[in-house]
Every structure is written in C-alpha cells, then in structure tokens.
N, C-alpha and C positions, 0 to 999 in steps of 0.2 A: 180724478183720473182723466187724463188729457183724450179727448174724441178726435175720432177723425170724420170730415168733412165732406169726402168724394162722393157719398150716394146716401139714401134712402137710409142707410141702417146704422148711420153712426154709430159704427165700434166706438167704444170705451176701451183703451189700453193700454195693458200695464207695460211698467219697464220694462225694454227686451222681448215683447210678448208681439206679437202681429195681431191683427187685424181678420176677420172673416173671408179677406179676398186673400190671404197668405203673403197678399205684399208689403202690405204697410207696417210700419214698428214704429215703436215708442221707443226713443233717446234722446237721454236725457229733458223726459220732458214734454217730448215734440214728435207728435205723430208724424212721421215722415218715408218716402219712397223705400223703401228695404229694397226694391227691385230696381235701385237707379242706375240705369247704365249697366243693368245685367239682361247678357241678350241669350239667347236660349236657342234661337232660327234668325239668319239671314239667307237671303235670296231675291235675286234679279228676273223679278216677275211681269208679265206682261198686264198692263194696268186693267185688261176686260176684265181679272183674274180676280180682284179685289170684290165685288166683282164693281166695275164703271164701265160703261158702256158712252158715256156722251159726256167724259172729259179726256181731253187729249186721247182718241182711241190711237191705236198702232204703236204706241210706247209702251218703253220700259220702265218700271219705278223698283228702287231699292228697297227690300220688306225688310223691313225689321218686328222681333217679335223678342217677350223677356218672359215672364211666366206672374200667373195669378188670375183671377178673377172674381167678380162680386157677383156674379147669377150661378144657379146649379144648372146646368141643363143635360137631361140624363143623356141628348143624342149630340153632344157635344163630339164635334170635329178634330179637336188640338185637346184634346184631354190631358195629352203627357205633358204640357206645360200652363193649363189653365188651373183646374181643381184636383188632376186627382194626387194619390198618394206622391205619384210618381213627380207631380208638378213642383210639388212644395219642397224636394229633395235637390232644387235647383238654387233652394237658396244658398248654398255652400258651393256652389260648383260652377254656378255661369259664369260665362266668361266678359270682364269688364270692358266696358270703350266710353271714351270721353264721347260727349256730342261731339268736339272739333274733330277726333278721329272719322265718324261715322262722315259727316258730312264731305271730311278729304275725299275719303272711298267716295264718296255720290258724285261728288266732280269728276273724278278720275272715270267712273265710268259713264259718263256723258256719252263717248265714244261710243260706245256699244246700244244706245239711244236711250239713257236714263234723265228720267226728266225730275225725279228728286229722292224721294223719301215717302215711304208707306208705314205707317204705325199697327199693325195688324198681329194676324195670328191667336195671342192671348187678347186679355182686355188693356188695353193702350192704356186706359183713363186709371187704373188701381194703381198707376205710378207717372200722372200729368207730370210731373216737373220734369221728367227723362225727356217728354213729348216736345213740353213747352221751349225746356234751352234747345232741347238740339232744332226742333222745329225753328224756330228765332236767328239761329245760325246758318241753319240750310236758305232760309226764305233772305237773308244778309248777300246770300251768296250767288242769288239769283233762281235758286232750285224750288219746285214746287213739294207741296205738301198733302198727304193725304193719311187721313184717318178712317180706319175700321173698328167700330165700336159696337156694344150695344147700346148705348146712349144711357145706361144705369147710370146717372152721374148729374151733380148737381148744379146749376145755372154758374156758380161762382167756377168751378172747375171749367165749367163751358169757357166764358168769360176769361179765362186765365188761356186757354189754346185758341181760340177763334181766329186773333190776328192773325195768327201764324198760319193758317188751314187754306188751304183752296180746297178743297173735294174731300167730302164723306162719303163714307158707305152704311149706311146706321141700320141694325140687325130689328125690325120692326116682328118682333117674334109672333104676336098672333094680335088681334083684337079685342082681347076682353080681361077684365082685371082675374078672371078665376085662374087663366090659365098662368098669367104673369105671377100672380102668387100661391096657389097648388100646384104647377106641374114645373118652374123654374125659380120659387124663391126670387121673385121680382116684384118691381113695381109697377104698374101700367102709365100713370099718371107722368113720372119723372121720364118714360120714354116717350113720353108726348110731348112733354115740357121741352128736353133736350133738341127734338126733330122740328120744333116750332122757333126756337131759339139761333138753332145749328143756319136753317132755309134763310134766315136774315143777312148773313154775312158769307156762303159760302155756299160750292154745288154739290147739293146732294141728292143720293139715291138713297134708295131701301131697298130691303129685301125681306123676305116673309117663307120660311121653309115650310112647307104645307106636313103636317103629321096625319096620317088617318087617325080619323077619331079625336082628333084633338083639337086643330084650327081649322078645316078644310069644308066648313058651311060654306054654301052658297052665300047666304045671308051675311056673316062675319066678314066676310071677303066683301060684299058689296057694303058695309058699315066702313073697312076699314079704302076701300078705295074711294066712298064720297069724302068721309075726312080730308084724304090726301088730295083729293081734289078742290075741295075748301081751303086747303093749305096752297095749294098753288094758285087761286086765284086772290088770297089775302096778303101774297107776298110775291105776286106776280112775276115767280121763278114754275119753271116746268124742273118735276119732281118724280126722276122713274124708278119705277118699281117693277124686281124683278122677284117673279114667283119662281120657287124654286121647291125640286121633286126630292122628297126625303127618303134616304139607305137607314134602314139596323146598322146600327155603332154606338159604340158605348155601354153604357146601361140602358140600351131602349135596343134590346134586341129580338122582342119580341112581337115585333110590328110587323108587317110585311112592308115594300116597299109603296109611296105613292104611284096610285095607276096613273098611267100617262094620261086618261081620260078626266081624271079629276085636274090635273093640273091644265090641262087644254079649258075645260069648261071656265075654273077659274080667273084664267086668263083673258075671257070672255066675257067675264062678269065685271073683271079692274078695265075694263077697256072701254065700259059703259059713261064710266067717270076719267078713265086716262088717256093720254095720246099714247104716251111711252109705258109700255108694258112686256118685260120680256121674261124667255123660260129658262129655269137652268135645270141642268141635271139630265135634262129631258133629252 
C-alpha cells in the first residue's frame, strides 16, 4: 500500500482513499496532492497580517489558501477548511486554478502594492506540489514568496519548496513534546527539525499562541526563547517571535481568554534571550 511522505505519520493509502490530513490520495498507485490547485480563500493581505513583521513591512501579498491539514488543534482558527467536517466537503467543490493563472493575478496586482504570493490559511505543506510549481513560477517572475506553516513536515518536503521561499511564518505551538502529542496530535521534534532547516535558506518568524493552562509557564516560554536564541546565533540569522493572546474558537471553548498580564510577562521573559519579540491579539 503506497505511503505518503509529507510528515511524521506516514499514511498508508488505499486507492481513492485520502490521507489523515483529508488532502492527499492514492491514484493509481501514487500518493499525491487531492488538494492541487484547489483553492478554498483568496485575499490581498497586508504581509504584518501573516503575521511578518521584518520582511518587506507595508506591503501587500496575495494569500492563497486550499483546504486540509495534518495537526488537530481544538482552537483552530480556519477550521471550515483545515479539519473539520465542513473542511473535507471542499474536496468536490473548490474551485480550480493553474499555478500560471495565480501567479498572472499576482502581477496584475503589483499595482495595488503586491509583492507576490502567501501560502497560508489551511496547512500549505498537505499539498507541497501546489506550493512548489506555482511558487517556482511566481519566483521566475520576479515575485516573492511566502509560507505559513506549521512546520509538521518532513526535511524532503522542506527541500522540495525552500528554493522557491523568501519568508516563513512557522506556527511554533508550545514547547514540549506532551502538548505537541496530547493536546494537537503532533510531533515536537519534526517542528524543530523543519525551523532549524527552514533559518538556513530563508527569513523566518514564529509564533507561539499562549493557551491558559496549556503553554503559558514562565519556564516553557524561557526553554523555548533560549532555543530560538541558540538558533539564531548557530545560523546567524535574527529569528522573531511573536507571542500571541488566545480567544475560545473552535472546540476549545471553554477556556477563558489569555490575560493581557500573562502575555506581557511572557513577552518579558522571550526578551531575555530575543531582540525581536512582539504581541499579537493584545
């Protein structure tokens, strides 16, 4: 039974059958994108938005988004087209475009100040090849490129978009392997792997949503900001990281929201090891 390669959990799948992230299928054979060139949200976003903060600030980038993804996370944001029932119901119904199509649009809107292509929304990486051609064409074209991930995905998939990437945004969900595998069915290690991989070739941020009770130790927060600070002096790239205040959505609605006090404090604590440390939500 032919595997697929993208992350951590190599499905096994049968003919016709998808994949755990709802995107991938089996035809004839050949685990490949079900989600390719199917786009589900476009939108002419401003690039703080993704969020980046210290590439190209004051521009616009063209978001695209298609539907699937390979983590659960109950306070998932883009729900209707990552995991839930509603997500999966896209795969009959999105609407197709070539990479050349997309990429026309991102010229054409040059004018209105788009500086290329954003890969965002759902998880980009549960259907690399979309990423990879159109990113390949856009970067042919002169347009830049940027990806929002959560970095579930494996060095080879890296390696297959990295050329094409100027600027990450990689979803650095908490510090510790319990939470990556009890509270989001993930892996910790592979999102280390990807962020250490990603800083080699291309500019990246993180970002970290604080959950009460969940990620929001003083301690976790200073483990995961000396890392990133290890990390930027081993590949002597500056690497910001933006904390960010968590809402009830989703299936996590039974949290209250992060105190603006906890995400201040923290803020304080990544700053011990960061230059660039900023707040969202707040």
């Amino acid at each position: 039974m032919p595997m697929c390669d993208v992350c951590f959990r190599h499905c096994k799948i049968e003919e016709g059958q998808t994949g755990f992230c709802g995107a991938r299928i089996c035809r004839e054979g050949q685990v490949v994108a079900g989600n390719y060139g199917r786009l589900t949200s476009v939108a002419l976003d401003p690039i703080e938005k993704k969020p980046l903060k210290m590439f190209m600030p004051g521009s616009q980038v063209l978001s695209l988004g298609s539907y699937g993804c390979n983590l659960r996370c109950p306070f998932c944001q883009n729900s209707s087209i990552s995991w839930s029932h509603k997500a999966f119901e896209y795969k009959d119904r999105a609407d197709f475009y070539e990479p050349e199509e997309i990429v026309k649009s991102a010229l054409e809107l040059e004018t209105r100040g788009n500086i290329g292509l954003a890969f965002t929304y759902n998880e980009p990486l549960v259907g690399y090849e979309f990423v990879r051609d159109t990113a390949k064409l856009a970067k042919d074209a002169g347009l830049q490129n940027v990806l929002v991930t959560n970095g579930t995905s494996t060095q080879t998939v890296l390696n297959e978009i990295l050329p094409y990437i100027d600027a990450m945004n990689i979803d650095l969900k908490a510090f510790t392997d319990h939470f990556y595998r009890n509270f989001i069915g993930g892996n910790f290690q592979m999102v280390k792997d990807f962020i250490a991989g990603a800083v080699k070739s291309c500019h990246v941020e993180l970002t970290t949503l604080i959950i009460p009770g969940e990620n929001d130790s003083e301690q976790e927060m200073r483990e995961l900001s000396e890392w990133v600070s290890a990390l930027e002096k081993q590949s002597n790239k500056i690497i910001p990281l933006h904390i960010t205040r968590f809402f009830p959505s989703f299936r996590l609605t039974n949290k209250e929201p992060t105190p603006v006090n906890t995400i201040l404090r923290l803020v304080d604590i990544a700053k011990e090891n960061l230059e660039f440390v900023f707040l969202g939500n707040v």
